[in-house]
Steps between C-alpha positions, in 0.01 A plus 500: 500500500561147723186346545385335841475117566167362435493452868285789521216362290201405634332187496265546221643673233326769311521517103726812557714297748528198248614773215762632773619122541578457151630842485763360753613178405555628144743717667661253737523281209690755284723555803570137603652532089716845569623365773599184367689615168601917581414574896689851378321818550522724141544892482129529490430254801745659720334837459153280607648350722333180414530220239220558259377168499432595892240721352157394462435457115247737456659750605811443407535656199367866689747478777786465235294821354490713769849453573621557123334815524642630840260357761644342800314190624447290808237296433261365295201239400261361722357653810193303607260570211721804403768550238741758574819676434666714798863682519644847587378659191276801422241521256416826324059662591459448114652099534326410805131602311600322182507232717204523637330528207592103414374378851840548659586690817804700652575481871732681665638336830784609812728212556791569768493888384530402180152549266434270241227437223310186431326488163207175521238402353205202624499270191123439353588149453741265585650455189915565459528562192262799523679637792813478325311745208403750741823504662639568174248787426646613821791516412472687201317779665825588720732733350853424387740694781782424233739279717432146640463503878716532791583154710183418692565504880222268658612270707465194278709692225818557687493147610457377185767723394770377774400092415466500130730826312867251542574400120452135494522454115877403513473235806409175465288510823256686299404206320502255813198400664656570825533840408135568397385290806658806677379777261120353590599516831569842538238599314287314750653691767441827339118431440458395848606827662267669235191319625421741827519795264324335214228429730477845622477624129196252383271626822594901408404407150177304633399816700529685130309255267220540824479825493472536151253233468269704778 
């Protein structure tokens, strides 16, 4: 769901690298706003664990999916050429083909004991807006588990959670530019300890889009 620096980039930038680019600073623009006028995470965003803006925009609208229809999430957007979804979820035999059907695939993964599913896709082009459709096709594929989901427990989530849930709508340090210097701040801080395992994610889901691609 956080996205990494562009630190990681290489030096020449492929058309699917400049897409992920934009991808990113229309989110860190739409953040720099939140945090500006409401740095105060809603019902729905303490559940993610996340601001949405700190979702890429293409698959933003999926992620807010999945979890309205029961599906825990941890992550999501771009992996290296990849676009994927991953949480502690399960996805019924009949699902997972649907899925495949549209050019989609289900993996299941061990993470610290705990197994976990990663639904991705390599985009045909590097075009957002058409990611952002199939994402949506996605999404209406998965079946409606009839209650929103449970309060995602990734890392990034329960810090989120600790720095952002206080009620600020009543102080005036809401408004103050002090205050959102600090609400950036801590965000910072929070991305930064998710770079090691964001890195760790993109190479898995490397080693996937290869071996599909052989």
């Amino acid at each position: 769901m956080f996205h990494a620096t562009t630190a990681i980039y290489r030096k020449t930038d492929t058309p699917m690298q400049l897409a992920r680019k934009r991808s990113h600073r229309a989110s860190d623009a739409a953040l720099r706003l939140r945090l500006r006028t409401n740095p105060v995470l809603t019902k729905e965003e303490v559940r993610l664990g996340s601001f949405v803006e700190s979702i890429e925009p293409q698959v933003r609208d999926a992620v807010r999916a999945f979890n309205r229809k029961g599906y825990v999430t941890w992550s999501s957007g771009f992996y290296g050429r990849t676009q994927a979804i991953d949480g502690p979820f399960t996805l019924p035999a009949e699902v997972a083909r649907a899925l495949r059907r549209i050019g989609c695939h289900v993996t299941r993964r061990m993470h610290f004991r705990m197994r976990y599913t990663i639904v991705w896709f390599i985009p045909d082009r590097p075009d957002l807006r058409h990611m952002r459709a199939r994402w949506r096709r996605i999404a209406d594929l998965l079946p409606d588990l009839g209650r929103p989901a449970s309060h995602s427990q990734s890392l990034g989530a329960a810090a989120m959670r600790a720095a952002f849930r206080t009620d600020w709508r009543s102080s005036r340090r809401r408004r103050s530019a002090k205050h959102a210097r600090r609400a950036a701040r801590t965000l910072r801080d929070i991305r930064s300890t998710l770079t090691a395992q964001y890195v760790e994610q993109a190479q898995a889901m490397t080693t996937l889009g290869a071996s599909r691609e052989s």
